[in-house]
C-alpha positions as CSV (number, residue, x, y, z in Angstrom):
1,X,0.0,0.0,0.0
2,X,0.9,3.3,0.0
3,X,0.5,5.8,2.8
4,X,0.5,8.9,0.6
5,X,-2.7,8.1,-1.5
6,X,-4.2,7.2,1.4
7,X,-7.5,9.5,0.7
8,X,-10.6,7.8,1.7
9,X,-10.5,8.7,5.3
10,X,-14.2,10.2,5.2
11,X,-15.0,6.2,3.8
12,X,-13.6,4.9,6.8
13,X,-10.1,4.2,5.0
14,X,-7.3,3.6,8.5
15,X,-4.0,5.0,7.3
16,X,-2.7,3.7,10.7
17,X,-3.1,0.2,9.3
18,X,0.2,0.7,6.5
19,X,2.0,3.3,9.3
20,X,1.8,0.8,12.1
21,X,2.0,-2.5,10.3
22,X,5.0,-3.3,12.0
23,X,2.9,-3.6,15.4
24,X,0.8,-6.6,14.0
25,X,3.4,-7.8,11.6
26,X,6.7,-8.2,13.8
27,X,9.6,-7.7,11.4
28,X,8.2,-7.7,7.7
29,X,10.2,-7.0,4.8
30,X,9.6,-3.6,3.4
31,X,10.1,-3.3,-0.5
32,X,10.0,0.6,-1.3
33,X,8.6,1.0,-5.3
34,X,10.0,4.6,-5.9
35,X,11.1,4.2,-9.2
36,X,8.0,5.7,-11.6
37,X,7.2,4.4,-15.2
38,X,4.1,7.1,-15.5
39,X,5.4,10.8,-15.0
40,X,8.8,12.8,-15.7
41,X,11.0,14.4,-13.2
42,X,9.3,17.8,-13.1
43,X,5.9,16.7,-12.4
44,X,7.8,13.7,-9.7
45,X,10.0,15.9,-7.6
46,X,6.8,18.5,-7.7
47,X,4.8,16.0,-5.9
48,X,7.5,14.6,-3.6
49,X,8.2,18.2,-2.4
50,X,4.7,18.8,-1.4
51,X,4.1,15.1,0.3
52,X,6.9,15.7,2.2
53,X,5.2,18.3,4.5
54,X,3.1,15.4,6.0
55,X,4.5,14.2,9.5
56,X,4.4,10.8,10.2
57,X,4.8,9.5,6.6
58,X,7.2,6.7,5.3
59,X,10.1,8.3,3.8
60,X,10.0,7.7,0.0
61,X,10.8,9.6,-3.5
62,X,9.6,8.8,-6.6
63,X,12.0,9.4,-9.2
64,X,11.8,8.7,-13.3
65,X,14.2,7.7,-16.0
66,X,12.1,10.0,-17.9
67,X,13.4,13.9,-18.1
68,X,10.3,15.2,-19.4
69,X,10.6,18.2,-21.9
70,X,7.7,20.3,-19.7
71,X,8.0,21.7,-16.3
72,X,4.6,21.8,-14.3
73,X,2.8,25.2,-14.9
74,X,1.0,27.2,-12.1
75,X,-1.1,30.0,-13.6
76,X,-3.2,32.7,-11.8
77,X,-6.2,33.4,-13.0
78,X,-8.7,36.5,-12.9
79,X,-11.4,34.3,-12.1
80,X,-13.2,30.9,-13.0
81,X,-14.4,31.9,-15.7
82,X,-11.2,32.9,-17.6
83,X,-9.5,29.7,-16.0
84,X,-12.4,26.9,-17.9
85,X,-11.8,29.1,-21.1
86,X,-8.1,29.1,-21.0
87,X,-8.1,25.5,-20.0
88,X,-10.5,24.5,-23.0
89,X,-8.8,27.0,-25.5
90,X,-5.2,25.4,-24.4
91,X,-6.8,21.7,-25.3
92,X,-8.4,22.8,-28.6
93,X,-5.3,24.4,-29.6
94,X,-3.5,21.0,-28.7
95,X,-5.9,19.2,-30.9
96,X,-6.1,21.1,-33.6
97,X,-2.1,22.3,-34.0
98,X,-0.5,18.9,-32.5
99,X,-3.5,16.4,-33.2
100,X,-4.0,15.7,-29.7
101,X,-6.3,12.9,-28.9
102,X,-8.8,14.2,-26.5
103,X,-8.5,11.2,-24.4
104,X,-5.1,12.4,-23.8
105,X,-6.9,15.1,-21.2
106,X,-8.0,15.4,-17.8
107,X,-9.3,18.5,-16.0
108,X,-9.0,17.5,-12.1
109,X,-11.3,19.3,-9.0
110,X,-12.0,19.1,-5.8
111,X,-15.8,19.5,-5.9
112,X,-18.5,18.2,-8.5
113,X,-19.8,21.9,-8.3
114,X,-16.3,22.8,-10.1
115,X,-17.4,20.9,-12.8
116,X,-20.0,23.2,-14.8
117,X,-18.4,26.1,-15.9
118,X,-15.2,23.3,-17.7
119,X,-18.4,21.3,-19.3
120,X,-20.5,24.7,-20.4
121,X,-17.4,25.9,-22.6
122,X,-16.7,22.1,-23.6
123,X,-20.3,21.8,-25.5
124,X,-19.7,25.1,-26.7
125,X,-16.8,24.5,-28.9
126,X,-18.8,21.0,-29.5
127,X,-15.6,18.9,-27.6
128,X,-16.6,15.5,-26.3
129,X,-15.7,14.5,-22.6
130,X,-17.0,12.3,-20.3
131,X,-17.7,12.9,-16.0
132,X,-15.6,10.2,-13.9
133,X,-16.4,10.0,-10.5
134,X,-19.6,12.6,-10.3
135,X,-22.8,13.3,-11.9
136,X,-22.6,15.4,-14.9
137,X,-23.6,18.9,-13.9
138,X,-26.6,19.0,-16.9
139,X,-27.6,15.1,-15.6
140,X,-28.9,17.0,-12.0
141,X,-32.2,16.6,-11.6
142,X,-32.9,20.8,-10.7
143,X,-30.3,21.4,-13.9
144,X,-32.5,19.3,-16.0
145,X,-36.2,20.8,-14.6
146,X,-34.7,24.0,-15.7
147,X,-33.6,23.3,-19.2
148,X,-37.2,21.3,-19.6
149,X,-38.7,24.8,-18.9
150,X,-36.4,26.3,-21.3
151,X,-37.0,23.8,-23.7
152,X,-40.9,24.3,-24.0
153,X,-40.4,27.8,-24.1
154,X,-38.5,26.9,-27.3
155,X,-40.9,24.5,-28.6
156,X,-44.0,23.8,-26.9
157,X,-44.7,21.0,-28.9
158,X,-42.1,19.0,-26.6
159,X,-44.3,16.9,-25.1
160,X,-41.9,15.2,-22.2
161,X,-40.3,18.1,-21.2
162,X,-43.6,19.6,-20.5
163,X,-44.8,16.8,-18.9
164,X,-41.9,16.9,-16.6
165,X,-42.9,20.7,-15.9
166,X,-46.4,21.2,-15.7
167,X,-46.3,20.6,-12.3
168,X,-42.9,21.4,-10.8
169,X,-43.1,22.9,-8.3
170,X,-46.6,22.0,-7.3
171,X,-48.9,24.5,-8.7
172,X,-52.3,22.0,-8.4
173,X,-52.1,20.2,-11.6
174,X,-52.7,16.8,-10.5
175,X,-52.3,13.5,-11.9
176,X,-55.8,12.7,-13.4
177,X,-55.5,16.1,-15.2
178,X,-52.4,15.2,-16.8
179,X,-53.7,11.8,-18.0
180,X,-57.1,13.3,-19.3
181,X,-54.6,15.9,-21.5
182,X,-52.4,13.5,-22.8
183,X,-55.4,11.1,-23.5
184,X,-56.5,14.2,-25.7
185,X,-53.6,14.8,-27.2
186,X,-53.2,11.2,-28.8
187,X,-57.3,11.1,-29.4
188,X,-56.2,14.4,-31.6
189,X,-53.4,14.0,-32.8
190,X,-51.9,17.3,-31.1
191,X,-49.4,18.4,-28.8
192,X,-50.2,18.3,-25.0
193,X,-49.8,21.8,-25.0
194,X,-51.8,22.8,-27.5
195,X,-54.3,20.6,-25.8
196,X,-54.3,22.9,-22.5
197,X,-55.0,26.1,-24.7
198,X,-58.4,24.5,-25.8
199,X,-61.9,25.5,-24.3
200,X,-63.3,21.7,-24.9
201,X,-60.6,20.6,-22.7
202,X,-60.1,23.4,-19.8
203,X,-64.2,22.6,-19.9
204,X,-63.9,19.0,-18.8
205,X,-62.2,20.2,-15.8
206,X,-63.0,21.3,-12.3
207,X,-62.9,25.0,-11.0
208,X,-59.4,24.5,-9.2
209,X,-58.0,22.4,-11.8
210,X,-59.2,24.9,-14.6
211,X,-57.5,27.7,-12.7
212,X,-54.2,26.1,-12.1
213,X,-54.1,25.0,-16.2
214,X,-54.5,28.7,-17.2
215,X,-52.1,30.0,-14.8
216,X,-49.6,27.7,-16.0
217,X,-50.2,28.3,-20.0
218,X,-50.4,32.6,-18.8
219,X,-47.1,31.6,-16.8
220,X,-45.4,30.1,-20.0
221,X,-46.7,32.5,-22.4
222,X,-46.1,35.4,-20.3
223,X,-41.7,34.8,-20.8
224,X,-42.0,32.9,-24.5
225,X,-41.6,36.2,-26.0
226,X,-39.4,38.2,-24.6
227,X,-36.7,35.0,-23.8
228,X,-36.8,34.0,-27.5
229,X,-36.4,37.5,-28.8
230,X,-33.4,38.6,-30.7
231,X,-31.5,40.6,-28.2
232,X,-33.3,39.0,-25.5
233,X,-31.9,39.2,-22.1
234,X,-32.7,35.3,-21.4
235,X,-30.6,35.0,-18.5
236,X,-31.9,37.9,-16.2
237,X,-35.6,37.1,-17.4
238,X,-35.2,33.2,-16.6
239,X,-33.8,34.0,-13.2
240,X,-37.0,36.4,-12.9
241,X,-38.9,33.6,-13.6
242,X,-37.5,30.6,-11.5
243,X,-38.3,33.2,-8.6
244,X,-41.6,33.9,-9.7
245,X,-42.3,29.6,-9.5
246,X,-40.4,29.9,-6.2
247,X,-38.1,27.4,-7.5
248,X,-35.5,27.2,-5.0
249,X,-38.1,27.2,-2.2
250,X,-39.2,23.8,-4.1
251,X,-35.7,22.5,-3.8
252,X,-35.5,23.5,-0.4
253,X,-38.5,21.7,0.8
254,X,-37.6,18.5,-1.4
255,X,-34.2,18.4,0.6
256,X,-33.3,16.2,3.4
257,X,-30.3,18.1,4.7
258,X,-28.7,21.3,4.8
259,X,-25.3,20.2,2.8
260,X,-28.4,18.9,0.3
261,X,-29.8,22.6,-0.2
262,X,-26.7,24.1,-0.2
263,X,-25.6,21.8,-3.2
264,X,-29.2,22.1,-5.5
265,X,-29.5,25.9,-4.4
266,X,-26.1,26.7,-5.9
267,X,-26.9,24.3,-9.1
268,X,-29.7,26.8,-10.3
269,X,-27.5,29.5,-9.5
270,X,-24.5,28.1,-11.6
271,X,-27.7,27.5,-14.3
272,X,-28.7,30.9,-14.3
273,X,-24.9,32.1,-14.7
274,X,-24.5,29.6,-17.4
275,X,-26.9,31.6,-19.1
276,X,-25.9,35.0,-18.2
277,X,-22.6,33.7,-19.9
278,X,-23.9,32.5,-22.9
279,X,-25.8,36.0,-23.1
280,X,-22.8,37.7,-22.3
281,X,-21.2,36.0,-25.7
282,X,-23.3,38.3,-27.9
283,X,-23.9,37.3,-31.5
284,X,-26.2,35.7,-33.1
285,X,-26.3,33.1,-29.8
286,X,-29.3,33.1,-28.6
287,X,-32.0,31.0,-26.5
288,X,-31.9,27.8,-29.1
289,X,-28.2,28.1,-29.7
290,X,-28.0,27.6,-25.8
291,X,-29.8,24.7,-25.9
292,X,-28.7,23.1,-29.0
293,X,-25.5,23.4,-27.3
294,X,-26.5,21.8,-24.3
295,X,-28.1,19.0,-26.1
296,X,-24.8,17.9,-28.2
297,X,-23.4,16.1,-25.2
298,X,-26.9,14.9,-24.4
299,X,-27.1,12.8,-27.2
300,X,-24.2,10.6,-25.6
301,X,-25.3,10.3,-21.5
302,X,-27.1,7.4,-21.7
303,X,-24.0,5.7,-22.8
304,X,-21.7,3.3,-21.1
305,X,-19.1,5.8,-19.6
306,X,-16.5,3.6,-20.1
307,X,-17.7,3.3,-24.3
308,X,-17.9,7.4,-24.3
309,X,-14.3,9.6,-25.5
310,X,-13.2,12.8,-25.2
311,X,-11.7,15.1,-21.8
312,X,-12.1,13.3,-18.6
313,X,-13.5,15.4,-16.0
314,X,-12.6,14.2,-12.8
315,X,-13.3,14.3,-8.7
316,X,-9.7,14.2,-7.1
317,X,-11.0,11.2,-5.1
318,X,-11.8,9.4,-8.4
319,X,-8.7,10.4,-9.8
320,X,-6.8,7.6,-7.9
321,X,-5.0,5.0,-10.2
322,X,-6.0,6.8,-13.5
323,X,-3.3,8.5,-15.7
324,X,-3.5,11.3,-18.7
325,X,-0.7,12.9,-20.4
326,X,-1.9,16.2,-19.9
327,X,-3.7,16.8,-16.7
328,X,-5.2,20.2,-15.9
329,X,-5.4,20.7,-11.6
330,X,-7.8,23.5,-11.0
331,X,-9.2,25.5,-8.1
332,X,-6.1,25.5,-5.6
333,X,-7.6,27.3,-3.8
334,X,-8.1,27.7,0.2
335,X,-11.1,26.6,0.9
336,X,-11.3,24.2,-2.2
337,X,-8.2,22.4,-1.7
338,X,-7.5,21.8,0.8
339,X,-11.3,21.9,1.5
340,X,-13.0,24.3,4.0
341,X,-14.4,21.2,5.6
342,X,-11.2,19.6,6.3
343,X,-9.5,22.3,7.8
344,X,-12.1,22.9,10.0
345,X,-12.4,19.1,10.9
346,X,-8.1,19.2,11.0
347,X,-7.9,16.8,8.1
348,X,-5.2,18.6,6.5
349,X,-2.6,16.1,5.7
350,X,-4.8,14.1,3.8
351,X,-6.1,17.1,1.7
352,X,-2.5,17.1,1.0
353,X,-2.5,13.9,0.1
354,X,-5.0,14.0,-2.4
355,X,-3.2,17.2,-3.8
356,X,-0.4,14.7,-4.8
357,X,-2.7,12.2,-6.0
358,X,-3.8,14.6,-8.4
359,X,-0.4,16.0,-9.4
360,X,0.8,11.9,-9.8
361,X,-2.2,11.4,-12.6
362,X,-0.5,13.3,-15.1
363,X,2.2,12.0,-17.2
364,X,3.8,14.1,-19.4
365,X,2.4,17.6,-18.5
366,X,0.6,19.0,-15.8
367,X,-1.3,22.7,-15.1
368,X,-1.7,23.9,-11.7
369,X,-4.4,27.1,-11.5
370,X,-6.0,29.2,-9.1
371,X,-8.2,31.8,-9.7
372,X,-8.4,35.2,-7.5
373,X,-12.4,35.5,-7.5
374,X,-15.0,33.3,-7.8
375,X,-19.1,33.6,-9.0
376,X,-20.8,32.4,-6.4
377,X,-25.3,33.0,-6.3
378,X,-24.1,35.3,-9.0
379,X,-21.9,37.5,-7.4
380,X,-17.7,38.0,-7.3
381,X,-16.4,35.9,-4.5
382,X,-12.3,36.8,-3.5
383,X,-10.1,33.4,-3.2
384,X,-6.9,33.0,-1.6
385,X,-4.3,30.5,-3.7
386,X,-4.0,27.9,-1.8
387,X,-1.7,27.6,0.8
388,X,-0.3,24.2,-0.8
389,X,1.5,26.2,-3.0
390,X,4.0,27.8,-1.1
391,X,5.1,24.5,0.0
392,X,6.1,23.8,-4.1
393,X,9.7,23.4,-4.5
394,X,10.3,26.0,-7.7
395,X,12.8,23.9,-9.3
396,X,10.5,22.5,-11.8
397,X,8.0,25.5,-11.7
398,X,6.8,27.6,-14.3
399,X,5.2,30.6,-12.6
400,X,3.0,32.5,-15.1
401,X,0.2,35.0,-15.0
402,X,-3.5,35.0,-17.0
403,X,-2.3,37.8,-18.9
404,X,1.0,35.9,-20.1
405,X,-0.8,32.9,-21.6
406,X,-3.7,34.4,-22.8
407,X,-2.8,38.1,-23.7
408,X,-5.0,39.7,-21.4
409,X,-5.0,42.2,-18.3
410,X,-4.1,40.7,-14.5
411,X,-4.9,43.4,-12.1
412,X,-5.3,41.0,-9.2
413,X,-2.4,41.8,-6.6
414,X,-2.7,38.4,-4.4
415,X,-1.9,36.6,-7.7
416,X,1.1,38.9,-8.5
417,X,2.4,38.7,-5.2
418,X,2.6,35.2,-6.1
419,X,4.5,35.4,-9.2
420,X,7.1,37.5,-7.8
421,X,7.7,35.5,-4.6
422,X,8.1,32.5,-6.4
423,X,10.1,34.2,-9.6
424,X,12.7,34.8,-6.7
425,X,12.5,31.8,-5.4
426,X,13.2,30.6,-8.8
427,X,16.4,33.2,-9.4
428,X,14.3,35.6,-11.6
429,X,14.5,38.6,-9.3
């Protein structure tokens, strides 16, 4: 076993049981496996320098016959929303100029909620990828209520994502209404929607039911128009509406636990800033271009994970015992890694841990970001660069800035701070 990718401890997982084997095993024979046969030397004595800082460890170095041509980058970012496009501009580039596989990547986080923004500009620029070791962000059930909603706005005719709407939240169209429509809608040949508009059916229904049918139809057709309109503002009016449905206070009462509201409550906001971004792209974008974006990747989730190609997004945790020869390690930040939880809990060394686990996955080159705000319920967050950082050896360090790799302005002075601590470290002045 090995001590240092011991990261299941939240499982149950006993690191004591390698560290103090010696106590139920008198006088064993310890073979130490240090030579590697996955990584080079930069991204190697990167790791080793950073395990190193746990106490109580069994002393080992990994070392490679392999030089490597590529020292492991660390970049500062602006925010998380110039780190996923950098990241997905950098692995485009690789496959169009180099003819990169895109199996050949990996994008590694902390937290599933990392995940959206990397898969939003994926679909965009139509790259395949696949989500190992978490639920896709758009295979949530809140993320895919909301794009049903969208998606009859679009096209009313859509009879299963209406049917999944009409009554979420609960707005008093019950069951026997919804089977008496779609009976109508086959008997006519018509969509379910078009069915609800009709006097002959809203006659065949009760007082309450009739009310609730019309509100929802006035509901719908009250934001058709304006979200599918040219120069629409779709993002601001769809957050309008999912307030007006009290869609969060849905979530909230659907919920068993707090961590469980926390984690659906900041899904619709990442939705609703998914579509402030793809608002905030201009063009001829749009309402359907959205979606039609969204639905490119759809077309492959109901295959076998292992069958599908493309980037690997990937948990840290899950990240154990794979291996990609570029690997992109995002968010180190404090807070995200290591985790707010485990510092609060004291579980630092084996957030550490899990930081060399992720370095160890990549094989020929590796990307280390952090980013100096975040968007979080739709509003600039600060982040600290993670204190793992600092504990870097520089030998094998590239230090650069957002501005240096992607030609734009860096204002942030946490992340420059950075840059020129380290560039000294380095000899650069």
């Amino acid at each position: 076993g090995d001590d240092d990718q011991s990261i299941y401890g939240w499982r149950g997982a006993e690191i004591s049981n390698i560290l103090e084997f010696e106590r139920f095993f008198s006088d064993p024979k310890v073979i130490k496996l240090e030579q590697n046969y996955r990584s080079t030397t930069p991204i190697l004595h990167t790791a080793n320098s950073i395990i190193r800082h746990n106490l109580g460890r069994r002393e080992k170095s990994l070392w490679s016959e392999n030089p490597g041509k590529d020292n492991v980058r660390v970049v500062a970012m602006p925010d998380d929303r110039e780190e996923a496009q950098l990241v997905v501009d950098e692995i485009l580039d690789a496959n169009t100029t180099e003819k990169r596989s895109y199996d050949d990547f990996a994008i590694l986080f902390r937290t599933n909620g990392q995940s959206r923004l990397f898969e939003s500009r994926l679909r965009e620029f139509r790259i395949p990828y696949r989500v190992i070791g978490g639920q896709s962000f758009y295979d949530r059930r809140e993320v895919k209520d909301l794009l049903a909603y969208l998606q009859v706005l679009a096209n009313p005719d859509d009879d299963v994502n209406l049917l999944r709407i009409i009554n979420t939240p609960p707005r008093g169209i019950g069951n026997a209404t919804i089977s008496l429509a779609t009976e109508r809608s086959r008997e006519l040949g018509r969509g379910i929607y078009e069915v609800l508009l009709s006097d002959a059916f809203l006659q065949m229904l009760g007082p309450k039911a009739r009310k609730a049918v019309l509100g929802f139809v006035d509901f719908m057709d009250q934001f058709r128009e304006p979200m599918l309109a040219p120069s629409a503002a779709y993002g601001t009016l769809f957050s309008k509406m999912a307030n007006e449905m009290e869609f969060v206070d849905h979530l909230r009462r659907t919920c068993k636990t707090d961590g469980e509201k926390d984690q659906r409550e900041r899904a619709v906001s990442e939705f609703i800033e998914s579509l402030r971004d793809h608002e905030a792209g201009g063009g001829k974008r749009g309402l359907q271009k959205f979606l039609d974006e969204v639905s490119l990747q759809s077309d492959r989730d109901d295959e076998d994970i292992e069958k599908q190609s493309g980037v690997s997004l990937i948990t840290l945790h899950a990240a154990k015992g794979l291996e990609f020869p570029v690997v992109y390690l995002v968010g180190a930040e404090e807070g995200i890694l290591p985790h707010k939880r485990a510092l609060e809990e004291g579980s630092r060394d084996e957030e550490r841990r899990l930081f060399y686990v992720g370095i160890t996955r990549a094989m020929r080159q590796l990307t280390i970001s952090f980013c100096s705000s975040r968007i979080r319920y739709g509003e600039p967050t600060p982040c600290q660069r993670s204190s793992f950082l600092d504990e870097l050896d520089p030998t094998y360090l590239d230090i650069h800035s957002f501005d240096e790799l992607a030609a734009a302005p860096m204002e942030e002075d946490d992340a420059m701070d950075y840059f020129a601590k380290m560039k000294a470290m380095l000899g650069g002045g």
